[in-house]
N, C-alpha and C positions, 0 to 999 in steps of 0.2 A: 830422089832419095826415098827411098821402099822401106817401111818401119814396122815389124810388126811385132806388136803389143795382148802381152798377155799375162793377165796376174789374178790370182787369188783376190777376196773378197777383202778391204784392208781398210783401216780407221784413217790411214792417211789419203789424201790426193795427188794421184800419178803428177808428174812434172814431166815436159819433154824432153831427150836428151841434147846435150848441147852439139852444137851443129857440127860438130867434127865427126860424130859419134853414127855409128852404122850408113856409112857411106859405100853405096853399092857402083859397079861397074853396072854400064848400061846393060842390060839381060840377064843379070845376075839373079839369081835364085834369092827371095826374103831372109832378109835376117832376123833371129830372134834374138833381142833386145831386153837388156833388163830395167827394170819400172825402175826409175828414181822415184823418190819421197822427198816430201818436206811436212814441218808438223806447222807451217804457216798456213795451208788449208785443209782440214782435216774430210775427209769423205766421212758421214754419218753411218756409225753401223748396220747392220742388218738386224734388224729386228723383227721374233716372232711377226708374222701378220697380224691386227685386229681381225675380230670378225666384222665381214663386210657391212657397211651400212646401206637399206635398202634402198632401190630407186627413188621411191617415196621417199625416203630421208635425204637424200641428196637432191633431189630435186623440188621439191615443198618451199625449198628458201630461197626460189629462184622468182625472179619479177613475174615470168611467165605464168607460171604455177600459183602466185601470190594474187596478181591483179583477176585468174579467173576464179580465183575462189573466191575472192570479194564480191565479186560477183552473185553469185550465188548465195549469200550469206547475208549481202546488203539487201536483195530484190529477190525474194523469192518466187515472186509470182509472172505467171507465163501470162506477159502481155510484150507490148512492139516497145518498151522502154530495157527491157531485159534481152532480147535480141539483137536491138539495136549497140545495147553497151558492149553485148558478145560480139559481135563485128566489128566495132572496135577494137576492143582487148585485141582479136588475132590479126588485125591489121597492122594494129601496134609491134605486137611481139614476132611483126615479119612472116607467116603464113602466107603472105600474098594475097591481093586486093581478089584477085579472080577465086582465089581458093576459096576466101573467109566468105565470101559472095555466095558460093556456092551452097558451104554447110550452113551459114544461118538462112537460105533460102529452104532449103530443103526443111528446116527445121518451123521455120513460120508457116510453110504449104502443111506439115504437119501438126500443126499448133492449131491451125484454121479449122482441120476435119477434123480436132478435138481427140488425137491420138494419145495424147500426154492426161492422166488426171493430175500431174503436177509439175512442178519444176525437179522434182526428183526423179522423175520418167524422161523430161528431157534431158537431165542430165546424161543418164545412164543410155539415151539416144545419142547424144552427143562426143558420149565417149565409145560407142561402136562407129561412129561415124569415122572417128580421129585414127582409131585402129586399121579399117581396113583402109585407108588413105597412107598408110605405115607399112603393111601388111607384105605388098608387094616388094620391098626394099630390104626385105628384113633375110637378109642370106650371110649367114654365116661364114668366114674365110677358111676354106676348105685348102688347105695345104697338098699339094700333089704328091706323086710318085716320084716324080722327079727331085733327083739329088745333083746339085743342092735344090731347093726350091728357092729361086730370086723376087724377092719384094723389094721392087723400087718406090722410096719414099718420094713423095714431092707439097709442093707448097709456097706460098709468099711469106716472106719474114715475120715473122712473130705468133705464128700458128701452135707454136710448138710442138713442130716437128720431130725435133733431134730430142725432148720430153720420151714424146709416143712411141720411137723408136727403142729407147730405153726401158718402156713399161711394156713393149711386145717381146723383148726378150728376154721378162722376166715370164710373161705367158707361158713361152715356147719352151725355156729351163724347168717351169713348172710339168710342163708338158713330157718331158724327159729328152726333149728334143736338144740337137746339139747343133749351136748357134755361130757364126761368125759376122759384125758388123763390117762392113766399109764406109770409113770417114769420106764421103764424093764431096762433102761441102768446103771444098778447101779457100772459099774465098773469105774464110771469116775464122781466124786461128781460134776463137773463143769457144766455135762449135766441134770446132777437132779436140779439144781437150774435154770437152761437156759429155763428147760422145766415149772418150777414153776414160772416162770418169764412171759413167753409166754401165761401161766392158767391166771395168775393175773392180764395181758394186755387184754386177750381178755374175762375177765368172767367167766372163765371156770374152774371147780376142775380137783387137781390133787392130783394121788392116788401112795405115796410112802411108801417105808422104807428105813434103815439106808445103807450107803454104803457098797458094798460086799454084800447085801442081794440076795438072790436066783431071779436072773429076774423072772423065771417062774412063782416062789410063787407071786410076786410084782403083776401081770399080772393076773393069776390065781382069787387074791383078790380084784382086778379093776375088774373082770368078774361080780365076785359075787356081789359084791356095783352099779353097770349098772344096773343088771337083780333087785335087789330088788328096786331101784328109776328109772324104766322104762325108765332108759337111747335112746335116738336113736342111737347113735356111738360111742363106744369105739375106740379109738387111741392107740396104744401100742408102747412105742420106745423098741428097742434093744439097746444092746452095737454095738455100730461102731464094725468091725471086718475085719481083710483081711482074702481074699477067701482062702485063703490057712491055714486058722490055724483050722484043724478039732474039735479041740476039742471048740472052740464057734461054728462053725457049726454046729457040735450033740445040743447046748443047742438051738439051735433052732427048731428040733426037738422034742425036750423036752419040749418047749414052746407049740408046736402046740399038744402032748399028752396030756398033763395037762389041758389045754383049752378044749379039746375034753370030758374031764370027765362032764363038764356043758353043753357044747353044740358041739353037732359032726359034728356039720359042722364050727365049728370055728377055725381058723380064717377066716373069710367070702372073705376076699381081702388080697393079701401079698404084699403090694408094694415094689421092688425095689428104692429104689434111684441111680442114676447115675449122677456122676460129668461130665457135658460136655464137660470140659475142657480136661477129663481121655485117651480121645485116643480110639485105639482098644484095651486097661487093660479092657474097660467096656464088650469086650466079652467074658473073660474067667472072669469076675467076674459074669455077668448075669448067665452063663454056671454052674457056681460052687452054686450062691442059689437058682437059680433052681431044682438042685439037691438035694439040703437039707431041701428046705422047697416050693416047687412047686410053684415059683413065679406065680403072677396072673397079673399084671398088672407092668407098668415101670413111672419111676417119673425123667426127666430128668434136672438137673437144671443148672445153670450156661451159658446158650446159648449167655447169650446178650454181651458175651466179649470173645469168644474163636472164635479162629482159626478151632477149630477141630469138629464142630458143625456138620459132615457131618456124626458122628457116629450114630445121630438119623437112618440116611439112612440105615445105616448096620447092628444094631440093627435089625429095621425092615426086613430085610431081612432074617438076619439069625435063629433068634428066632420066626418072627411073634408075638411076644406079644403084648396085646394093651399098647400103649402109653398113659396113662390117664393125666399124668401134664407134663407141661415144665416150669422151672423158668427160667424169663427174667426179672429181676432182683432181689433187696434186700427189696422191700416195699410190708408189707402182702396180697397188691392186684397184686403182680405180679405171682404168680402163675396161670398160664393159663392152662383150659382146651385146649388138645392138639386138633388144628384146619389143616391138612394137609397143604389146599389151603393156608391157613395165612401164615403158617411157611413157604411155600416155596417162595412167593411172598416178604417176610420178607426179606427173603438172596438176592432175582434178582432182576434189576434193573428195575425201572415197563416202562421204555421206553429207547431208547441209547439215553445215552447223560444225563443219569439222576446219571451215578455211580463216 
């Protein structure tokens, strides 16, 4: 049963239609359906933007950012008691035992030949170090020629996925661009509604069916509805899934054949999402859909309140993938194009005596 969903920006919260309601013959051409309401959950209006708050402000209150400014603020001085607590700190906040190995080596071989006259020179050592360690990943998502252009989302549950998906098509409307979601996560009716919730905040259709519906076909049928209204970007969710359950893994697979019967090079971007807060889970979860469906790009979110924000670091290192977003926080304008220089300046204290 083929639904598609499209409404104006509205104070109330779309409802599904009841089940008798736009029942299509097999092959049948989408129906356009009208949004029921109810004023039992109301969608929050759209409100002017704030102006943005900087990386530094959003990221300052984060454990990460907290525990290395203490750092520096408790111990000022360049001896093996302040290094050592620095290898700490990033092992803590997930950098990886080889990485953090790495920079406070290089930093003591440079402490020894008496490079630094202070903890403020390491610092500002420290933080060119963290940069071009970032530097490399830092590739912006370049939207193609190609109409529509298809971004398949993916991820394990609770990433907030079907979130990112909703704060990138507020990007892409900013952008002047014109947008179509496909609801693929049909195994969890909460997220098919969270996503028509997200369409009907920011403008935008969305293209479902009935719960347990085939993701592939959902998607497959979002392709075909983009290509005949000259869509710019299709958005696709997935079902949340953990890395280890092969059998939603193959339907991702499955996803990207079916897609390929319309257009063979679709899907054009696979973003990952990663929960920031996840630890080093995010490298054998990166590692695993990688494998199943050739990630292209990483989406990291949750940074402005973890301790373990250091996994950007490891990430990059161990996969090289680029890093296109990071969420810093819950407001549709906090997803950031990933800025290396920002992000590290964000966690360090921009002078001693500031942390």
């Amino acid at each position: 049963m083929l639904k598609f969903w499209k409404k104006k920006p509205t104070d109330e919260a779309p409802q599904p239609p009841a089940a008798s309601e736009g029942v299509l013959a097999e092959g049948a051409a989408a129906e356009t359906l009208p949004m029921q309401t109810t004023a039992t959950a109301p969608i929050p209006p759209v409100e002017p933007a704030p102006a943005k708050r900087s990386w530094r402000e959003r990221l300052s209150g984060s454990g990460f950012a907290k525990n290395l400014g203490s750092i520096f603020s408790r111990n000022p001085v360049l001896d093996d008691a302040l290094l050592d607590e620095l290898e700490s700190v990033l092992i803590t906040a997930d950098v990886g035992v080889a990485a953090s190995a790495e920079i406070v080596d290089d930093l003591r071989r440079r402490v020894a030949r008496r490079e630094f006259a202070d903890a403020s020179a390491l610092l500002t050592a420290l933080r060119a170090d963290l940069v071009e360690r970032l530097k490399p990943v830092e590739k912006p998502l370049a939207v193609g020629a190609q109409k529509p252009f298809v971004l398949l989302m993916v991820g394990v549950n609770g990433v907030g996925k079907t979130t990112t998906i909703g704060k990138l098509a507020r990007l892409f409307t900013n952008e002047r661009r014109s947008i179509l979601l496909a609801a693929g996560d049909t195994f969890r009716a909460a997220a098919v509604e969270q996503l028509k919730t997200w369409g009907a905040r920011n403008g935008v259709p969305v293209i479902a069916q009935g719960s347990g519906a085939d993701s592939a076909s959902v998607i497959f049928d979002a392709l075909q509805t983009a290509r005949s209204r000259g869509t710019d970007v299709l958005i696709a969710d997935t079902a949340g899934r953990l890395h280890t359950q092969s059998g939603l893994m193959d339907e991702l697979s499955k996803i990207r054949r079916v897609l390929a019967k319309i257009d063979t090079d679709a899907p054009h971007e696979v973003l990952l999402v990663i929960d920031g807060t996840t630890g080093q889970n995010a490298i054998s979860q990166t590692r695993q859909f990688r494998d199943a469906i050739g990630v292209t790009g990483l989406v990291v979110t949750k940074l402005d309140g973890t301790a373990k924000g250091g996994i950007v670091f490891a990430l990059a290192r161990e996969f090289g993938l680029p890093i296109r977003y990071v969420g810093l926080g819950e407001s549709a304008d906090d997803l950031r194009v990933f800025d290396a220089a920002a992000f590290v300046d964000g966690l360090l204290p921009a002078k001693l005596g500031d942390a």
